[in-house]
C-alpha positions as CSV (number, residue, x, y, z in Angstrom):
1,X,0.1,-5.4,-25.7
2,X,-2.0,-2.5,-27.2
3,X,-0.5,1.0,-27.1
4,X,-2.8,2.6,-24.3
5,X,-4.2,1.6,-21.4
6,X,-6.8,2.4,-18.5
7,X,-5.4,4.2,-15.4
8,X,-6.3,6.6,-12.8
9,X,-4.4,9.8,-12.2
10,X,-4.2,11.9,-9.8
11,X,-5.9,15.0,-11.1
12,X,-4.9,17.6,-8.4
13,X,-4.0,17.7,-4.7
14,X,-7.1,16.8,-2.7
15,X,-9.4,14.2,-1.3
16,X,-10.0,11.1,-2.9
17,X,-12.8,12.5,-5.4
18,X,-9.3,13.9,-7.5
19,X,-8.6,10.0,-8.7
20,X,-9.8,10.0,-12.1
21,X,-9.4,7.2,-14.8
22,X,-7.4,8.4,-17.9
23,X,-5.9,7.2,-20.7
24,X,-2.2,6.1,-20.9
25,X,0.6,4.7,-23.1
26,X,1.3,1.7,-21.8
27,X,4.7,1.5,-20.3
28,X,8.1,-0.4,-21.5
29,X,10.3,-2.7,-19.6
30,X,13.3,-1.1,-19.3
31,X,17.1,-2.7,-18.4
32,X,16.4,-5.1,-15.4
33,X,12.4,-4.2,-15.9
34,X,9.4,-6.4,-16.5
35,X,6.2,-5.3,-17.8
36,X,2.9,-6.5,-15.3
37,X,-0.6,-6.9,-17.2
38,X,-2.1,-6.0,-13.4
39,X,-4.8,-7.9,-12.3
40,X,-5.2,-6.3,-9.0
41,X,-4.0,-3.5,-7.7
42,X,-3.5,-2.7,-3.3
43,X,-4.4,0.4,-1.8
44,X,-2.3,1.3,0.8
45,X,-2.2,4.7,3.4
46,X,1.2,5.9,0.9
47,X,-1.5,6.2,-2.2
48,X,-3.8,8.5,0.3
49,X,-0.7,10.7,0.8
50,X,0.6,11.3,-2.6
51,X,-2.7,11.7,-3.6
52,X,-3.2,14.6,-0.9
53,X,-0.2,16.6,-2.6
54,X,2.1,15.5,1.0
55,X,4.0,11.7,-0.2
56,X,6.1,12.8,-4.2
57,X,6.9,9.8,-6.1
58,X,10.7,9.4,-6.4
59,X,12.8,10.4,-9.0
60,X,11.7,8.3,-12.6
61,X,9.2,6.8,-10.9
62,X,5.4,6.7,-12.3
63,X,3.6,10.0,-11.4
64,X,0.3,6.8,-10.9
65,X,0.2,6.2,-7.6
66,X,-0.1,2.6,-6.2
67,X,3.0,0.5,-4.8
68,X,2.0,-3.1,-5.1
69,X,0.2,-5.2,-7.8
70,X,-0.4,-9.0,-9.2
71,X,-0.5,-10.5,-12.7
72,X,0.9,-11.8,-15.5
73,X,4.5,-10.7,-16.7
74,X,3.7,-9.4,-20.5
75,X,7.1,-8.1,-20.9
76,X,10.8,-8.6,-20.3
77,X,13.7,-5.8,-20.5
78,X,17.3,-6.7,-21.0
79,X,19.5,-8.0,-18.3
80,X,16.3,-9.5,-16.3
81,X,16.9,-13.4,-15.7
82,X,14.7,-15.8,-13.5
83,X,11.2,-14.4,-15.2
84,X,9.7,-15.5,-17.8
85,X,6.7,-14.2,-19.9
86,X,3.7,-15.5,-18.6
87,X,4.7,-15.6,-15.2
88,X,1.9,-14.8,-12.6
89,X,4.2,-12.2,-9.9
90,X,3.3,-10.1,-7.4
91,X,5.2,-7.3,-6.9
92,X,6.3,-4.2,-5.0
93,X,6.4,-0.7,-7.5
94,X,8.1,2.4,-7.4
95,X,4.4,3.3,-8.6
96,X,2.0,3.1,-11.4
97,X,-0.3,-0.3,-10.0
98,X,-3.8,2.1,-10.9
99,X,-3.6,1.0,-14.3
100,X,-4.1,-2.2,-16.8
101,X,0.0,-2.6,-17.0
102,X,3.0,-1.6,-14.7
103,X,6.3,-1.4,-15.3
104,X,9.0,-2.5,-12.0
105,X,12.3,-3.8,-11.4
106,X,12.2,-8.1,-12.0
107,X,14.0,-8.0,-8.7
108,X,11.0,-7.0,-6.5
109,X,8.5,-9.1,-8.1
110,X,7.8,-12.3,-6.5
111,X,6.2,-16.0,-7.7
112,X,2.2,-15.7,-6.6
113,X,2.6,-18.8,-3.6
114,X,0.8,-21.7,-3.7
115,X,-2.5,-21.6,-2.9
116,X,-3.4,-18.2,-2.9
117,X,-4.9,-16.3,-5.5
118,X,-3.7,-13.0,-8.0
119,X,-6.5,-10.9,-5.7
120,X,-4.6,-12.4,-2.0
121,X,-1.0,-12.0,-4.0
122,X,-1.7,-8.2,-4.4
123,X,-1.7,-7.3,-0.6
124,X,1.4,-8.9,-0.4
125,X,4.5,-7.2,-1.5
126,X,3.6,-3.5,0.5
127,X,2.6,-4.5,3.8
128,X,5.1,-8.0,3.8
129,X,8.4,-6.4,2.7
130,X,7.2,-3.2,5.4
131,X,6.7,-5.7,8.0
132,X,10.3,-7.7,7.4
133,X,11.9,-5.0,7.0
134,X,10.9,-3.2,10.0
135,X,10.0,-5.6,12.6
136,X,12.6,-7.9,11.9
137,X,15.4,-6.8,10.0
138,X,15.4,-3.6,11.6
139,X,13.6,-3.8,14.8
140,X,15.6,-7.4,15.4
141,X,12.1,-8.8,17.1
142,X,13.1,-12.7,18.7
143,X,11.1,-15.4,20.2
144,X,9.7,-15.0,23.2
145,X,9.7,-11.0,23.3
146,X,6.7,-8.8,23.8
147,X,5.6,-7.4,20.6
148,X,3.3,-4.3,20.6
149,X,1.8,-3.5,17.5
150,X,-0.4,-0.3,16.8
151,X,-3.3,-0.2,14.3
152,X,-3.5,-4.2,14.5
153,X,-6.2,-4.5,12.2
154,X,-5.0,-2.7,9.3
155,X,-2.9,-4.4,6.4
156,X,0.2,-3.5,8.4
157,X,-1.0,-5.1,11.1
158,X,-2.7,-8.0,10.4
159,X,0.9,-9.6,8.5
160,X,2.7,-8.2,11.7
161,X,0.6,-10.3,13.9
162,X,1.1,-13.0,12.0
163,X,4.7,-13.1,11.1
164,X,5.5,-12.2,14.6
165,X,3.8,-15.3,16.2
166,X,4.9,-17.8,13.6
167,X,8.2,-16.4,14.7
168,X,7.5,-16.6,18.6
169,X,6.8,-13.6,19.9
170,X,4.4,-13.1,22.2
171,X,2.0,-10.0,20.0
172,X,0.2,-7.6,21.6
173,X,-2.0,-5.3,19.4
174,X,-4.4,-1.9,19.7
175,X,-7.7,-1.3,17.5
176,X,-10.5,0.9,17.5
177,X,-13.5,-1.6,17.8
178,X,-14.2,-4.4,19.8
179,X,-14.7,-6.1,16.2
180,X,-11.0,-5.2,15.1
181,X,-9.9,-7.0,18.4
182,X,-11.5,-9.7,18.1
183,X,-9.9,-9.8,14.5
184,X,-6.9,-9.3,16.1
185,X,-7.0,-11.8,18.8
186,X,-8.0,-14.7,16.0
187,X,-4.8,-14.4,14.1
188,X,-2.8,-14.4,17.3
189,X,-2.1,-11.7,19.6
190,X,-2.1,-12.8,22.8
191,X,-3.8,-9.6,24.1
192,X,-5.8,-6.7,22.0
193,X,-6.2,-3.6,23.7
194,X,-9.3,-1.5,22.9
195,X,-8.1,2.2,22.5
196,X,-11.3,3.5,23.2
197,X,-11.6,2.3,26.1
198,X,-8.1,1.2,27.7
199,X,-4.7,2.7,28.3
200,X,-2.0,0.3,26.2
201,X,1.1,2.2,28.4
202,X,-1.0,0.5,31.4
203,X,-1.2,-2.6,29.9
204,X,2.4,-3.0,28.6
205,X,3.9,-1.9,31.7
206,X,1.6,-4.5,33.6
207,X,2.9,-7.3,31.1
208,X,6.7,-6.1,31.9
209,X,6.9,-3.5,29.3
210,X,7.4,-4.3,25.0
211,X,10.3,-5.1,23.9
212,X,9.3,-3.7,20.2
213,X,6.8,-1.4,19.4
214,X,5.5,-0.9,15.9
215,X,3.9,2.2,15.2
216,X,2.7,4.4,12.3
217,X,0.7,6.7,14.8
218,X,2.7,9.2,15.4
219,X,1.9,12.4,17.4
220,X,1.4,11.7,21.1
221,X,1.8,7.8,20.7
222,X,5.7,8.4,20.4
223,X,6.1,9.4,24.4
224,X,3.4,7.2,25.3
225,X,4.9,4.5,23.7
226,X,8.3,5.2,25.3
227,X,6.6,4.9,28.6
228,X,5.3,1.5,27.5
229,X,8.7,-0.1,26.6
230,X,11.0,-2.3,28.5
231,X,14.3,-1.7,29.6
232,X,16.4,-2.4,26.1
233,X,13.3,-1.5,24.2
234,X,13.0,-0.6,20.4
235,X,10.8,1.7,19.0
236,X,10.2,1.4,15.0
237,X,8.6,4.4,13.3
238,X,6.9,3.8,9.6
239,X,4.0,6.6,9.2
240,X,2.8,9.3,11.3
241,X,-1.1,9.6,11.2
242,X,-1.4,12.2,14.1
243,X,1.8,14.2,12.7
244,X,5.5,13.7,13.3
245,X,6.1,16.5,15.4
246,X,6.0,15.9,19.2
247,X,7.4,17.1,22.7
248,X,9.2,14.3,23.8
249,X,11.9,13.8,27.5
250,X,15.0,11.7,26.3
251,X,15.6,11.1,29.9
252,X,13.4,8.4,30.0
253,X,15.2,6.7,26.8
254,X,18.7,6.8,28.3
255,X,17.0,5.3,31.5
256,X,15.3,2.6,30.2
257,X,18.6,2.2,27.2
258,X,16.1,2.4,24.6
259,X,16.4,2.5,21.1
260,X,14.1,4.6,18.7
261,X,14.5,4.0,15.0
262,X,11.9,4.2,11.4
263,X,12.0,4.1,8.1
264,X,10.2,4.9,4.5
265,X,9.6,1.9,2.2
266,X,9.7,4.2,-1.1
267,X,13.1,6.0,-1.3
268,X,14.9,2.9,-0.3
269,X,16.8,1.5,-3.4
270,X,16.2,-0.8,-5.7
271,X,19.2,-3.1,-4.5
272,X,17.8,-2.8,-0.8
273,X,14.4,-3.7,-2.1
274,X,15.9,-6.2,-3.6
275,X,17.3,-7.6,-0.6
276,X,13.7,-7.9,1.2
277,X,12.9,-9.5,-1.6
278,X,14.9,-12.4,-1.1
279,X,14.9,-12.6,2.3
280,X,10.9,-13.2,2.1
281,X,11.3,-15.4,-0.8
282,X,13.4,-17.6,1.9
283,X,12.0,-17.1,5.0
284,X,8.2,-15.8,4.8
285,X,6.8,-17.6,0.9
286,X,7.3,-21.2,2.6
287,X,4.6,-19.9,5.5
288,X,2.3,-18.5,3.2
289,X,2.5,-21.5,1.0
290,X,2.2,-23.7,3.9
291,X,-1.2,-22.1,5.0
292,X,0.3,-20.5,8.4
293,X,0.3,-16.8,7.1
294,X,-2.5,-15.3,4.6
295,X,-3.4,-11.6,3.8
296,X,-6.4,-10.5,5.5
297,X,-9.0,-9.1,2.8
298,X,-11.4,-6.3,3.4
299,X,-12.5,-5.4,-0.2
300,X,-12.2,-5.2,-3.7
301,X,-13.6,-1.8,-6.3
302,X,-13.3,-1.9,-9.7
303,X,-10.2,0.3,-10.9
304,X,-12.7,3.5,-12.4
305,X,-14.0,3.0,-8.2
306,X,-10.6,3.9,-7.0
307,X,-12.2,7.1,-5.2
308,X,-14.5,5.0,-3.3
309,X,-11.9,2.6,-2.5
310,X,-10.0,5.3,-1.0
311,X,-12.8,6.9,1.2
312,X,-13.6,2.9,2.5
313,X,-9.6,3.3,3.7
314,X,-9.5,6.7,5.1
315,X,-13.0,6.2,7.1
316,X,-10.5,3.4,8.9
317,X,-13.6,1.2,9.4
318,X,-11.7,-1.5,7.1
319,X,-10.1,-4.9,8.4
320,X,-7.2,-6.0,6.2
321,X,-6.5,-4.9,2.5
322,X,-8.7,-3.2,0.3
323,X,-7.8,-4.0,-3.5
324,X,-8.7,-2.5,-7.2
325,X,-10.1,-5.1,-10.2
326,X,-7.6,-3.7,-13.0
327,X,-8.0,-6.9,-15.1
């Protein structure tokens, strides 16, 4: 490895015009850490927030932002077993993936599956282990419940579709276009609703109501979505693009016995990550590797074009993952 590397930086608080490439030392493995020449890097809504001064990087964690990256282990810290150097991984960070080489803990770094590439691997680790963790760990989604997932043709999205039929639910999903529908309906979801232009609390409650909502809306979504839920219902919180803060009756949740829950990825730690890890290494690698799950790609920018990677996200007219060329 050479002693400095490419990266982009945050340079202030602002739009996406503050990501500038910079010099770097390259980073050391630490105890239980390996050392990633990146490939490619994801870009995920998190990166738009830290970069807008409102998401903080935890404690020791890379002040780079990106969360998930693919490539070839270069380096191995003490106590790390199971990886070896030369390993292609993909893997979720604490931070750091806008750069040439990232430093992460071996435990959330997972083989690249058969089949797919180092640019699919990358959109793996952030919107999978957010998925599994959420819909399924946390949300407890079973076969043959009514899954309702907002913002279906986003990164989140498009793996929640797909897990959630290959584990028999029955996956309904809103969008913005009739094109993000479409996109929608052709990985699975029995029914895309067109926000635009219908009212999804209409159409759950005509299906029977949804047993799991997955949202990262926010703002008046939350009591809408209540309204939208079936007797027993969960509702599983992960962002909050119309803002967290919302007037909202209870009466109806102990009505209905509902149950309203969320979590942040990030803080989580690195034993829990670990955990995901593991449980998608078992249950979710042998789909992907069997062709019956894939990421959905939007597109790629060369890392010193992370700016414009980051408008293409925020203008929201992307299907699937949008990814950075480091290598």
């Amino acid at each position: 490895m050479t002693e400095m590397m490419r990266a982009v930086e945050i340079s202030k608080p602002g739009g996406p015009e503050v990501l500038q490439l910079c010099e770097r030392p390259v980073p050391r493995a630490g105890h239980g850490e390996v050392v990633i020449k990146v490939a490619y890097a994801g870009v995920n809504r998190p990166d738009a927030l830290q970069r807008a001064g409102a998401y903080d990087p935890p404690k020791g964690a890379s002040d780079l932002p990106g969360l998930e990256a693919s490539g070839e282990v270069v380096a191995v810290g003490a106590g790390v077993g199971g990886i070896s150097e030369g390993d292609q991984v993909c893997a979720l960070l604490p931070g750091g993936g806008y750069a040439e080489y990232v430093a992460t803990p071996a435990a959330h770094c997972l083989a690249v599956p058969e089949g797919l590439d180092l640019k699919q691997a990358a959109c793996l680790p952030e919107t999978f282990f957010t998925v599994w963790s959420n819909v399924f760990t946390r949300g407890g989604l079973k076969a043959g419940e009514r899954f309702l997932v907002h913002g279906g043709s986003s990164g989140i999205g498009t793996t929640a579709i797909q897990l959630a039929r290959e584990f028999g639910a029955r996956v309904f999903a809103t969008a913005g276009s009739d094109e993000k529908c479409q996109a929608c309906l052709d990985l699975g979801a029995e029914r895309a609703i067109n926000y635009r232009d219908e009212d999804f609390v209409q159409v759950m409650q005509s299906a029977g109501g949804a047993d799991l909502v997955l949202d990262m809306v926010g703002g008046d979504y939350i009591p809408r979505n209540v309204k939208a839920m079936a007797e027993g219902g969960r509702l599983v919180q992960i962002a909050f693009l119309q803002g967290p803060k919302v007037e909202l009756n209870f009466a109806l949740m102990m009505v209905k016995r509902l149950t309203l829950t969320g979590s942040t990825l990030r803080p989580q730690s690195d034993l829990a990550k670990a955990r995901i890890a593991q449980d998608l290494r078992e249950a979710v690698w042998p789909l992907i590797e069997a062709g019956k799950v894939a990421p959905v790609m939007d597109s790629e920018f060369a890392l010193e074009d992370a700016a414009a990677a980051h408008a293409r996200m925020e203008s929201s007219g992307h299907i699937g993952k949008i990814v950075l060329k480091a290598g």
